[in-house]
C-alpha positions as YAML, in Angstrom:
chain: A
units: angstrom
residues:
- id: 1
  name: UNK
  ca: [107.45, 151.69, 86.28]
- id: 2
  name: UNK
  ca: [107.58, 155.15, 84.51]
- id: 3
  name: UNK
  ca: [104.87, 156.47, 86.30]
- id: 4
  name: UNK
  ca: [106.90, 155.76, 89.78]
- id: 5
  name: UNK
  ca: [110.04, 157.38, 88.21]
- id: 6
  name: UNK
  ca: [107.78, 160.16, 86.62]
- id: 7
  name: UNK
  ca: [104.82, 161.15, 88.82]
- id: 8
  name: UNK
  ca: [103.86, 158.24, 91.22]
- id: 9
  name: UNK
  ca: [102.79, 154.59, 91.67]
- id: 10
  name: UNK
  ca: [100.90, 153.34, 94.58]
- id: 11
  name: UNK
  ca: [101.44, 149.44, 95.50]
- id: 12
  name: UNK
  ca: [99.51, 147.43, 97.35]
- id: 13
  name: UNK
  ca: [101.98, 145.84, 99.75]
- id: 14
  name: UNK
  ca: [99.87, 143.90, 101.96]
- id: 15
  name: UNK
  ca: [100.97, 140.46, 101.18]
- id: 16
  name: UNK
  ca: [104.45, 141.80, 103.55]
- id: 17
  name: UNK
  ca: [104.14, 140.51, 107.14]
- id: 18
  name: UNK
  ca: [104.52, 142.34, 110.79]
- id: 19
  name: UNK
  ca: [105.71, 140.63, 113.69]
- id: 20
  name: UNK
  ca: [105.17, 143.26, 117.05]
- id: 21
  name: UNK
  ca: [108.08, 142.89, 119.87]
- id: 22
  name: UNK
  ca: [107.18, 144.33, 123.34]
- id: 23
  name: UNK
  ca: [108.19, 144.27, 127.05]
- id: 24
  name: UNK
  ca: [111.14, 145.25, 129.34]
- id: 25
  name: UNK
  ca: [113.47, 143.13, 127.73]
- id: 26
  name: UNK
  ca: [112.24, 143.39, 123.93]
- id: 27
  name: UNK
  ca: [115.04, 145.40, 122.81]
- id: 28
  name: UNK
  ca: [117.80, 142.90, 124.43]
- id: 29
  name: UNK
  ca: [115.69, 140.15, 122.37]
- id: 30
  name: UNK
  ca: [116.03, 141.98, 119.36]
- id: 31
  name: UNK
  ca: [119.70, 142.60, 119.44]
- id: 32
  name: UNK
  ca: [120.46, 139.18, 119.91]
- id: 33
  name: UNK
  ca: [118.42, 138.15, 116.83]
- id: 34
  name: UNK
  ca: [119.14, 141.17, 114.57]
- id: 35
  name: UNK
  ca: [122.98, 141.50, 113.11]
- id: 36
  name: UNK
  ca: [122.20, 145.57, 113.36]
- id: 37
  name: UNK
  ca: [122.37, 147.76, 116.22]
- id: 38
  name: UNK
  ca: [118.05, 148.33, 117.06]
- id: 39
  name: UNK
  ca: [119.05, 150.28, 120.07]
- id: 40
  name: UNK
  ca: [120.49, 153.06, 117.97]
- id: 41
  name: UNK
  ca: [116.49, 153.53, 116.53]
- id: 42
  name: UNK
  ca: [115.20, 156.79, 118.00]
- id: 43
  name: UNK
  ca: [110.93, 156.21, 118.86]
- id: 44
  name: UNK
  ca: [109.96, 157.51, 115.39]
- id: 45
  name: UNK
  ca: [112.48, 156.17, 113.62]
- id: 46
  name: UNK
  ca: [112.73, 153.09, 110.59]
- id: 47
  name: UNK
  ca: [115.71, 150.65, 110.02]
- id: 48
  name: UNK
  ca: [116.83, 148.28, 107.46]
- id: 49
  name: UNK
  ca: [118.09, 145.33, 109.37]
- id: 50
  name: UNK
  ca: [118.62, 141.46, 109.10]
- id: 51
  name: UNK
  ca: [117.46, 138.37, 111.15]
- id: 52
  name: UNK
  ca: [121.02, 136.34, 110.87]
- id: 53
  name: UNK
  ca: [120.92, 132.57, 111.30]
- id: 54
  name: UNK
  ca: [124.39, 131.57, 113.74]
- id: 55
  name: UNK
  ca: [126.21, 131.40, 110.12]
- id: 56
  name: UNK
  ca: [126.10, 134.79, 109.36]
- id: 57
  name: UNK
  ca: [123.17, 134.08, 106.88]
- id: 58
  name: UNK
  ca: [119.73, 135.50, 106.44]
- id: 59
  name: UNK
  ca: [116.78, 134.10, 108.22]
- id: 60
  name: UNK
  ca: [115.23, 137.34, 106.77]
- id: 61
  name: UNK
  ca: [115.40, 140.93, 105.41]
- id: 62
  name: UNK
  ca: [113.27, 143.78, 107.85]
- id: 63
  name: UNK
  ca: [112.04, 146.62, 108.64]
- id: 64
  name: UNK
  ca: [112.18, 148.27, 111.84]
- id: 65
  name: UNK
  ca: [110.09, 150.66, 113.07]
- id: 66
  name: UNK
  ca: [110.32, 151.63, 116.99]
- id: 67
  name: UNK
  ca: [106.86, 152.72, 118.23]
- id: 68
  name: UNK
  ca: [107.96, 152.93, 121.64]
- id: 69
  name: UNK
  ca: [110.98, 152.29, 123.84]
- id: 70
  name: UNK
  ca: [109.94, 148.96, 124.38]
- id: 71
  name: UNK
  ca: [107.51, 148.24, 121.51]
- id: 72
  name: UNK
  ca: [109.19, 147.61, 118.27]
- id: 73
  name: UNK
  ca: [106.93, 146.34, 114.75]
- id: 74
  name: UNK
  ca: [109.34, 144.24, 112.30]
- id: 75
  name: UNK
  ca: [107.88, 143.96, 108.97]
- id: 76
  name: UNK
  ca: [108.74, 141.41, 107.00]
- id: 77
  name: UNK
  ca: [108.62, 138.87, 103.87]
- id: 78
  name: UNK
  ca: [105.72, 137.92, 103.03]
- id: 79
  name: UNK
  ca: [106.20, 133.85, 103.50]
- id: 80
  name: UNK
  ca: [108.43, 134.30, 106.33]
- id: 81
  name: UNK
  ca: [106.28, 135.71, 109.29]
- id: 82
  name: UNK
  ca: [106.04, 132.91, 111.07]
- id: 83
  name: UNK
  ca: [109.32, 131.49, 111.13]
- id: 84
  name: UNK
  ca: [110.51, 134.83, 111.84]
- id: 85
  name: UNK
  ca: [108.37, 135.67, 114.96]
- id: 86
  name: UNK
  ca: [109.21, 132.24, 116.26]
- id: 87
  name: UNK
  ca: [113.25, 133.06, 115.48]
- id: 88
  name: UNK
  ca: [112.61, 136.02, 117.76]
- id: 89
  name: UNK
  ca: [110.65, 134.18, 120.33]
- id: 90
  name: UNK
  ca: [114.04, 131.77, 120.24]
- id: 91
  name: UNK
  ca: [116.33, 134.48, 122.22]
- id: 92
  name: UNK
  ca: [113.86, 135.59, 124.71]
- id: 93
  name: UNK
  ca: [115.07, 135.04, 128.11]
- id: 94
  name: UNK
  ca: [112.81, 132.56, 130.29]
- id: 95
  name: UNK
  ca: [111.12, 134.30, 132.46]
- id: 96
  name: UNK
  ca: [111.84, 137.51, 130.90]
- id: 97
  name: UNK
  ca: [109.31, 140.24, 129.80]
- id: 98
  name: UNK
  ca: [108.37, 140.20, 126.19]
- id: 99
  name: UNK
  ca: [106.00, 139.22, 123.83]
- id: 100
  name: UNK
  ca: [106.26, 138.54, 120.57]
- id: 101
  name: UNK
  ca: [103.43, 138.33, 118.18]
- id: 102
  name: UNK
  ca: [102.59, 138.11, 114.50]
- id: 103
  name: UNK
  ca: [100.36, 140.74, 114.02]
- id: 104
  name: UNK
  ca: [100.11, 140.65, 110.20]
- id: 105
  name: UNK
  ca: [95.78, 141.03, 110.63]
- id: 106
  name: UNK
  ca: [96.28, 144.01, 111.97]
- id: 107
  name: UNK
  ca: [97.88, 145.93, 109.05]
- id: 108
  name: UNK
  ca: [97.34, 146.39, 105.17]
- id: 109
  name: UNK
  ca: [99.95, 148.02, 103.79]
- id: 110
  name: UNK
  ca: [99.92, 150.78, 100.69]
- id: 111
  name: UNK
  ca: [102.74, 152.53, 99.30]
- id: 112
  name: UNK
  ca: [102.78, 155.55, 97.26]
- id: 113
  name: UNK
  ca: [105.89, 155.96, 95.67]
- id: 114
  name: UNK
  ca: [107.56, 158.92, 92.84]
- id: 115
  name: UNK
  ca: [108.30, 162.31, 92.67]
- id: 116
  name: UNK
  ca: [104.71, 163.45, 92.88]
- id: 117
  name: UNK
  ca: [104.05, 161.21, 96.50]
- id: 118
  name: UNK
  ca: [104.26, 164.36, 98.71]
- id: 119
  name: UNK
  ca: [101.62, 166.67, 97.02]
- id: 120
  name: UNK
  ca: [99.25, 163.41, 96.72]
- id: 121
  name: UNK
  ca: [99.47, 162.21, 99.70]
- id: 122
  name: UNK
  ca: [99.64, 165.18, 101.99]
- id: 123
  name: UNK
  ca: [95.89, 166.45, 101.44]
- id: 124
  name: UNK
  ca: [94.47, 163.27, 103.04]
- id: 125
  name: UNK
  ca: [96.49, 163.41, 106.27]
- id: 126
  name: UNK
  ca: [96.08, 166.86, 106.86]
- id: 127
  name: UNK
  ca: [99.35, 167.23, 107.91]
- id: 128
  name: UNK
  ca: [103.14, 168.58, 106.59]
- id: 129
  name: UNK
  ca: [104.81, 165.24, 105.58]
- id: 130
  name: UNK
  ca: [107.55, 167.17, 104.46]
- id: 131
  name: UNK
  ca: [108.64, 167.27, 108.29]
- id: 132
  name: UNK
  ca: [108.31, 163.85, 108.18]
- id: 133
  name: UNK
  ca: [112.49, 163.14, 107.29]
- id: 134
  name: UNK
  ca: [113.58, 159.75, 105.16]
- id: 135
  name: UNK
  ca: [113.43, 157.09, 107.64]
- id: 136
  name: UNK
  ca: [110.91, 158.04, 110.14]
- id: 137
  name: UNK
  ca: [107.11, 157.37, 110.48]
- id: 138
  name: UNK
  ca: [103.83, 159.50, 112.32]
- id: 139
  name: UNK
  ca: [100.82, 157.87, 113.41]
- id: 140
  name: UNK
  ca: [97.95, 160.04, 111.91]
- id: 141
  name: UNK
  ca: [95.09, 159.73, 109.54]
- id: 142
  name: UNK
  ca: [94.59, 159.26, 105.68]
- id: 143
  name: UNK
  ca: [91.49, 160.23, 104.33]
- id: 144
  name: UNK
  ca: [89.77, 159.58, 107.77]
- id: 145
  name: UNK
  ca: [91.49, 156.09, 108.05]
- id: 146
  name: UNK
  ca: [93.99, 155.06, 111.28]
- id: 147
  name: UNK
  ca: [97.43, 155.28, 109.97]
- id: 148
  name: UNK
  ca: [100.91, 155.32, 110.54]
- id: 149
  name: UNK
  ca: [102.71, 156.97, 107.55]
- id: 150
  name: UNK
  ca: [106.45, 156.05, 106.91]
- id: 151
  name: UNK
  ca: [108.62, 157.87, 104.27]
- id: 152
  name: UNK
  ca: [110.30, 154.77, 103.28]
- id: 153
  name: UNK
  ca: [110.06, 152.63, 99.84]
- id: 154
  name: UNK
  ca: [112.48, 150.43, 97.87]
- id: 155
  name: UNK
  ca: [112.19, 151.89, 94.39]
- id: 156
  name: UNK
  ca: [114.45, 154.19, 94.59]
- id: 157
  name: UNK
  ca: [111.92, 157.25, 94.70]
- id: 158
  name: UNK
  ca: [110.57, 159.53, 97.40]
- id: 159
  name: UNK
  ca: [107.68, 158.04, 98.80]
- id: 160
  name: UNK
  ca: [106.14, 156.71, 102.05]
- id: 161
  name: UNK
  ca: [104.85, 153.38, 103.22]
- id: 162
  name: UNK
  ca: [100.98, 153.66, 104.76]
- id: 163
  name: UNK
  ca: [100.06, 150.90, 107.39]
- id: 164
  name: UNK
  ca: [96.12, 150.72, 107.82]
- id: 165
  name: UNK
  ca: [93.40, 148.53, 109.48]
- id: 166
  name: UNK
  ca: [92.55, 145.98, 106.90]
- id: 167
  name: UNK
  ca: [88.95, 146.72, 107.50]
- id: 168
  name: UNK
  ca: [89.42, 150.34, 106.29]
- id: 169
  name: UNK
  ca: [92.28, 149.55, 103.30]
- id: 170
  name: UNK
  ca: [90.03, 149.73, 100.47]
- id: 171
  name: UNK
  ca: [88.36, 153.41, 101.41]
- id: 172
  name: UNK
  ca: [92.52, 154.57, 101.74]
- id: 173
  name: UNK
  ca: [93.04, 152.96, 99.12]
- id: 174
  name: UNK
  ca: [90.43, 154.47, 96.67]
- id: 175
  name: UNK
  ca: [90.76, 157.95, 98.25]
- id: 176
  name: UNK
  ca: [94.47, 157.67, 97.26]
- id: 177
  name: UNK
  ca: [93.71, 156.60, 93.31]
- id: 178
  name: UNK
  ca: [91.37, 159.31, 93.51]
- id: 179
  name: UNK
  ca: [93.60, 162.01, 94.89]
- id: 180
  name: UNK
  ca: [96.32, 160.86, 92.62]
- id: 181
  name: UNK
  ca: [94.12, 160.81, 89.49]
- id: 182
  name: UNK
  ca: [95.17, 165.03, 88.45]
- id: 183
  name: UNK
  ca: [98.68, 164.25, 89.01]
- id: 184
  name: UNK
  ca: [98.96, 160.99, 86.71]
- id: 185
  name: UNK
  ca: [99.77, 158.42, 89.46]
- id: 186
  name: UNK
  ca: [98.21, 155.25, 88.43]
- id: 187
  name: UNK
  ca: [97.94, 151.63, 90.43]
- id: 188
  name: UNK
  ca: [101.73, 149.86, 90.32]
- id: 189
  name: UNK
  ca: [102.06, 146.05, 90.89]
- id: 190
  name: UNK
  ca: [104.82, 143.92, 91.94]
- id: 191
  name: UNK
  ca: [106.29, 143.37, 88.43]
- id: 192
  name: UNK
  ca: [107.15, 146.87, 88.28]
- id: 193
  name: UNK
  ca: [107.97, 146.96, 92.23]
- id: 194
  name: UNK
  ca: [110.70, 144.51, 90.77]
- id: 195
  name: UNK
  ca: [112.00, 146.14, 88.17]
- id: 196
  name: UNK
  ca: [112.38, 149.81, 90.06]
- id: 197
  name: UNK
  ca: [113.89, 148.02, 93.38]
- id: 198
  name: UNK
  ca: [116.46, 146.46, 91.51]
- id: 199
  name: UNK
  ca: [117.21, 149.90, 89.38]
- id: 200
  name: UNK
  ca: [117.94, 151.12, 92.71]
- id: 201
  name: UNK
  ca: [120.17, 148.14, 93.87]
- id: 202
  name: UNK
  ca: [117.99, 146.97, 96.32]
- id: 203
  name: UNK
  ca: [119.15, 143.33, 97.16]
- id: 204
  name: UNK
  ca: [115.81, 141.00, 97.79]
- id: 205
  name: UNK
  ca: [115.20, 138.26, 99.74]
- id: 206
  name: UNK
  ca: [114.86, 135.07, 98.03]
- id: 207
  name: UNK
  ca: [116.69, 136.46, 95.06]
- id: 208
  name: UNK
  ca: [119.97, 138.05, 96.61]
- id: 209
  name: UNK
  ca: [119.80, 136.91, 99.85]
- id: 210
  name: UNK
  ca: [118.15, 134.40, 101.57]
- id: 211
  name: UNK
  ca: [119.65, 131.48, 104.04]
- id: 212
  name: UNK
  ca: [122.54, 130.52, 101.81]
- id: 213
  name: UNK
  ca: [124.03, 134.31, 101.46]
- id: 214
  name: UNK
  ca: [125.74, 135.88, 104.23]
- id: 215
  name: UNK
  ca: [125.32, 140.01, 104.80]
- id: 216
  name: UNK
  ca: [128.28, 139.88, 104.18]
- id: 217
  name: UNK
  ca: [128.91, 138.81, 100.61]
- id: 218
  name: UNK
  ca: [125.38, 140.81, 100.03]
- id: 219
  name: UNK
  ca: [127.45, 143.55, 100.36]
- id: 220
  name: UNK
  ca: [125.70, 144.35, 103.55]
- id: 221
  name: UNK
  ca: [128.09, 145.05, 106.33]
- id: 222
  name: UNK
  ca: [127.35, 148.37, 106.87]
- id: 223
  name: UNK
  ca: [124.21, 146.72, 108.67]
- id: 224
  name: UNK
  ca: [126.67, 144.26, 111.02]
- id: 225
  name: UNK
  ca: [127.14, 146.62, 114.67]
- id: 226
  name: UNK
  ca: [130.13, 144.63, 115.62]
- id: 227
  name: UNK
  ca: [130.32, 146.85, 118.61]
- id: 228
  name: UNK
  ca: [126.98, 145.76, 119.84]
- id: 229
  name: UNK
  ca: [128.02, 142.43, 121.86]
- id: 230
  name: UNK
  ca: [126.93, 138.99, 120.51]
- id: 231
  name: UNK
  ca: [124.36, 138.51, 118.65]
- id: 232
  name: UNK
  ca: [122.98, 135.49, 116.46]
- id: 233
  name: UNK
  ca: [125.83, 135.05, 113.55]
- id: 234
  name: UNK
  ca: [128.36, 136.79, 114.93]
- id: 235
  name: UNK
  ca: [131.23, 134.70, 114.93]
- id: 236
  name: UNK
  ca: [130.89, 133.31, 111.47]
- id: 237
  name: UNK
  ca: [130.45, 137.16, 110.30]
- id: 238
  name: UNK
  ca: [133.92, 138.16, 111.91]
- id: 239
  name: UNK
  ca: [135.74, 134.73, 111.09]
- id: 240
  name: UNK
  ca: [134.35, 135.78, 107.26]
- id: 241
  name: UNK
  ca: [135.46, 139.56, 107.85]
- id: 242
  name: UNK
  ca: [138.96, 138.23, 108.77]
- id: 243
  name: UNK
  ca: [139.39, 135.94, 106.21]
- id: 244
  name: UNK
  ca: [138.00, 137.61, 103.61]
- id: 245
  name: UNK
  ca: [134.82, 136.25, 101.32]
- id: 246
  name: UNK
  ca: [135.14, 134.34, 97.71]
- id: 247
  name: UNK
  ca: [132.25, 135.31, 96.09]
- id: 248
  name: UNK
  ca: [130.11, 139.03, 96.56]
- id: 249
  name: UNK
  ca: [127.11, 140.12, 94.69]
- id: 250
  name: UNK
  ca: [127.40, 142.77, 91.99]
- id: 251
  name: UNK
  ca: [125.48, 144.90, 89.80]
- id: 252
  name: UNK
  ca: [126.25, 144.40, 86.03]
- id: 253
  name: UNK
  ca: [125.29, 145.44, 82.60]
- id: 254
  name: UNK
  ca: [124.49, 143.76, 79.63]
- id: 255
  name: UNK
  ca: [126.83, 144.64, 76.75]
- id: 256
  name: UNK
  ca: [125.23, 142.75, 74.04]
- id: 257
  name: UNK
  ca: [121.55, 142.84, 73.60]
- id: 258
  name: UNK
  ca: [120.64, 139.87, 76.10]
- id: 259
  name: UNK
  ca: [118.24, 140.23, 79.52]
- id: 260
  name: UNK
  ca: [119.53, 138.29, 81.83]
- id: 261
  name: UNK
  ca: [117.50, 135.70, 83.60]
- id: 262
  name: UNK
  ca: [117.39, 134.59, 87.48]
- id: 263
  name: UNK
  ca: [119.56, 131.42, 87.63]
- id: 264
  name: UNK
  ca: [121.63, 131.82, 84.11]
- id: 265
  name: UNK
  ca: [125.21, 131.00, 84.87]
- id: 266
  name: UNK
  ca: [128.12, 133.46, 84.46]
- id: 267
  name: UNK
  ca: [131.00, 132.34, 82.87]
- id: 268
  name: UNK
  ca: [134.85, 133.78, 82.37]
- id: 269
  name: UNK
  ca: [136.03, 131.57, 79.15]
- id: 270
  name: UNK
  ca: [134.44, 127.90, 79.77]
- id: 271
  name: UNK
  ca: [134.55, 128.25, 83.71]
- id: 272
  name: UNK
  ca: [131.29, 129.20, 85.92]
- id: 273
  name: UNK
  ca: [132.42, 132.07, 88.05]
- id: 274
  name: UNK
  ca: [128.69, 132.87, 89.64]
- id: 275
  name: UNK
  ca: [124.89, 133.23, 88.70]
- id: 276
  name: UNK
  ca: [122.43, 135.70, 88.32]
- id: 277
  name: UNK
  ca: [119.77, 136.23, 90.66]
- id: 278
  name: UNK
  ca: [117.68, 138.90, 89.24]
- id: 279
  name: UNK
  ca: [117.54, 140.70, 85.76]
- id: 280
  name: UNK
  ca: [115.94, 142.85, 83.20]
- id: 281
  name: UNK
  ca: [115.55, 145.05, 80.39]
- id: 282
  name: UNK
  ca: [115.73, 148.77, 82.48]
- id: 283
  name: UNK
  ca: [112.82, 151.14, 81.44]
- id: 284
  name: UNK
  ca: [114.52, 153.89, 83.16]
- id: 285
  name: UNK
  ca: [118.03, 153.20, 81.80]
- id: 286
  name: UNK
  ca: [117.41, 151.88, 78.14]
- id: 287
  name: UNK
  ca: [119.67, 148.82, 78.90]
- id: 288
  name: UNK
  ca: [119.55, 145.36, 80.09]
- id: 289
  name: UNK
  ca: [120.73, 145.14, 84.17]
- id: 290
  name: UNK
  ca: [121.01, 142.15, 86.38]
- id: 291
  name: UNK
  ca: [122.26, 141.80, 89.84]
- id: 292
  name: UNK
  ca: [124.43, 138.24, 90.78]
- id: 293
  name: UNK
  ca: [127.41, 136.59, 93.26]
- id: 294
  name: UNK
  ca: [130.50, 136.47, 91.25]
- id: 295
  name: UNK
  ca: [134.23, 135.42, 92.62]
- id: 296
  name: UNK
  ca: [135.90, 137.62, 94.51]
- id: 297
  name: UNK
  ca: [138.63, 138.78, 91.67]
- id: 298
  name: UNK
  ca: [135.48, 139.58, 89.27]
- id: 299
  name: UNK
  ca: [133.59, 141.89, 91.33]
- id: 300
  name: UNK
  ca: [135.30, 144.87, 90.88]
- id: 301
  name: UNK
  ca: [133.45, 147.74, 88.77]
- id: 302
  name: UNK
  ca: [134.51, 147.58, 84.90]
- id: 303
  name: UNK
  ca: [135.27, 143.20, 85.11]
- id: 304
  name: UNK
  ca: [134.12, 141.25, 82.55]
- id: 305
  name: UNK
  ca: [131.97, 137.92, 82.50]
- id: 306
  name: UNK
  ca: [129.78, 136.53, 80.05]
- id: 307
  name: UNK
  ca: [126.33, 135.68, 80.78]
- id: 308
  name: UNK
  ca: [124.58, 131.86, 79.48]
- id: 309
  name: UNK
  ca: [121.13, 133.10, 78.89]
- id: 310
  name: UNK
  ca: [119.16, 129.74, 77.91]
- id: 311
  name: UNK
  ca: [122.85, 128.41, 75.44]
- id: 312
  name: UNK
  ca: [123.25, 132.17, 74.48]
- id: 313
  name: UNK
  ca: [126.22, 133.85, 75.71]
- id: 314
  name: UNK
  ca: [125.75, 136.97, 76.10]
- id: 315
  name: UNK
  ca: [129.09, 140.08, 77.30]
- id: 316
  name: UNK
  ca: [128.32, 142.36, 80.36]
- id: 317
  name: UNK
  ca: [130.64, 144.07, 82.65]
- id: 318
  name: UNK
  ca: [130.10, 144.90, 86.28]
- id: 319
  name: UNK
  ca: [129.06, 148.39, 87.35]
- id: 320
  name: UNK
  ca: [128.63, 150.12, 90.68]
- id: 321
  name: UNK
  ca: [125.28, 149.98, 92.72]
- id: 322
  name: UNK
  ca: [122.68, 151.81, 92.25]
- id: 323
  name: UNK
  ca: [122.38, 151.84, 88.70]
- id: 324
  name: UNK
  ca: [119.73, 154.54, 89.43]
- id: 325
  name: UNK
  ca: [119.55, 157.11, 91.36]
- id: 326
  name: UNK
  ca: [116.74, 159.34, 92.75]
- id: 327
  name: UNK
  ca: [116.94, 163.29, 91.48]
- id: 328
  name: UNK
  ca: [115.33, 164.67, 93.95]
- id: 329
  name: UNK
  ca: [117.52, 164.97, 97.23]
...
C-alpha cells in the first residue's frame, strides 16, 4: 500500500474477465445493456460504466475500452464473465450483426500503479506514455510482449492497466519487477488493491454494489445518460430520480479507535440506520475509514452514526468521497 502511494505497486489483475462486443449493430447492443452513454467513447478511449438489471440495479461494474467503431472489449468482475456476456447477448437483435464473446484466455492483465509508474514503465514500450492522457489506451509492446497499455487504475494513483497474451505474462511481468527494482516498486496484491481503492472512494462490486444497489443510491448517476433512449433499467432509475432514494452510500470515519468491518450494523441511538460494506485502518490517512448505505437524512457530510463492530459501538461521522486524493495532477 505505501509503496503504490510512494513509488509504485504492480498487481497482477488477471483473475478480472473480458467479454469482446463486435459487428454493425454492437454499439446499439451495448447501449441497451449499459445505463452509460458507450457511443460518446472516442476509438482510444476507456469508460467506467454499469450493466443495469430492468431495476436500476447492477448486473455488473465495467470497463470500456473501444478498439474500434464497432469492436468494443468490456472488462469485468472476475466471477461475473459469463453471466455478463450472456446479459449482453440478451439485447442483441435477431438477426442482427454482432458477436459477443468471452474472451478472458486471451488476456492477462498487470497493473502498475504510483507516482513512479511513468518512468518504469515507459523504457519497455519504447514509447512517450505521457501522451497517453487518463482514460485512453495504445496497442504497443512491453518489453517485446503484445500489449495494449491503458492509463487507468482504481487506487487512486497514476498508473496504467497492461493487457497481454497469457502465454507471454510472466516475461512482462518479470521485465516489469525488474525495471521497477531502482525505483522501489515492489509486487502489490489484492489486500492492498483493497485498501488503496477504497482510500480513493472507489465503490466495488460485491461490496458497494452488486444486484441489490441501484447506481443510483451508489452515488453513481453521473454514469446514467438519460438522454440516450431506453436502455435496460431505465424506468426504475427515473421513477427513483423522481421520487427521491431512502438510503445512499457514504464515506465515513471512525471517531473512536474501532475498524469497521463489512456487514457491522450502523446505528443512530438503538435504531439500525444502514451497514457497512467495506472498512479499514487507512495506511495513508492514519485513521480508521469505511464506506456503507445509510438513510437518506444521515448521509450528509459531518452526520453522526455509531458503528456495532462485533457488540462494540464504536462513533464515526460521515465525510466526503475520496478520502484520498492523488498529488500529482
Amino acid at each position: 500500500h505505501v509503496a503504490v502511494r510512494t513509488r509504485a505497486g504492480v498487481f497482477d489483475m488477471s483473475h478480472l474477465g473480458q467479454v469482446e462486443v463486435a459487428g454493425r449493430d454492437a454499439l446499439d447492443t451495448l447501449q441497451q445493456a449499459c445505463c452509460s452513454d458507450v457511443g460518446q467513447l472516442e476509438v482510444g478511449q476507456v469508460g467506467s460504466s454499469a450493466l443495469t438489471t430492468p431495476a436500476g440495479t447492477f448486473l455488473d461494474s465495467v470497463l470500456v475500452y473501444r478498439l474500434a467503431g464497432s469492436h468494443f472489449l468490456l472488462v469485468t468482475s472476475a466471477a461475473n464473465t459469463e453471466k455478463d456476456a450472456a446479459w449482453i447477448a440478451g439485447y442483441a437483435k435477431p438477426g442482427g450483426d454482432v458477436a459477443v464473446l468471452n474472451t478472458s484466455t486471451r488476456y492477462a492483465q498487470i497493473a502498475v500503479q504510483g507516482p513512479v509508474a511513468r518512468e518504469l514503465l515507459e523504457p519497455l514500450t519504447r514509447g512517450d506514455l505521457s501522451a497517453l492522457a487518463s482514460g485512453c489506451f495504445d496497442h504497443g509492446e512491453v518489453a517485446g510482449v503484445r500489449a495494449t497499455i491503458a492509463r487507468t487504475g482504481r487506487t487512486g494513483e497514476d498508473g496504467y492497466e497492461v493487457l497481454v497474451p497469457p502465454q507471454q505474462a510472466l516475461k512482462a511481468w518479470n521485465a516489469v519487477l525488474a525495471a521497477g527494482a531502482g525505483l522501489g516498486a515492489i509486487p502489490a496484491g489484492l489486500g492492498a488493491y483493497d485498501t488503496l481503492r477504497l482510500e480513493a472512494g472507489w465503490p466495488e462490486y460485491g461490496c458497494e454494489i452488486d444486484a441489490s444497489t441501484t447506481v443510483l443510491e451508489a452515488g453513481l448517476e453521473g454514469m446514467v445518460a438519460w438522454d440516450k433512449g431506453d436502455f435496460s433499467g431505465r424506468a426504475a432509475l427515473a421513477e427513483q430520480r423522481a421520487h427521491g432514494i431512502s438510503r445512499r452510500l457514504v464515506g465515513f470515519e471512525m471517531v473512536d479507535r474501532v475498524v469497521p468491518e463489512r456487514g457491522s450494523r450502523l446505528l443512530a441511538g438503538e435504531e439500525s440506520v444502514g451497514s457497512v460494506t467495506s472498512g479499514a485502518e487507512a495506511p495513508s490517512l492514519a485513521k480508521a475509514i469505511g464506506m456503507g448505505y445509510v438513510r437518506i437524512e444521515l448521509s450528509g457530510a459531518g452526520s453522526k452514526f455509531e458503528v456495532d463492530v462485533r457488540g462494540t459501538r464504536a462513533r464515526a461521522r460521515v465525510v466526503p468521497l475520496p478520502f484520498y486524493q492523488c498529488r500529482k495532477g
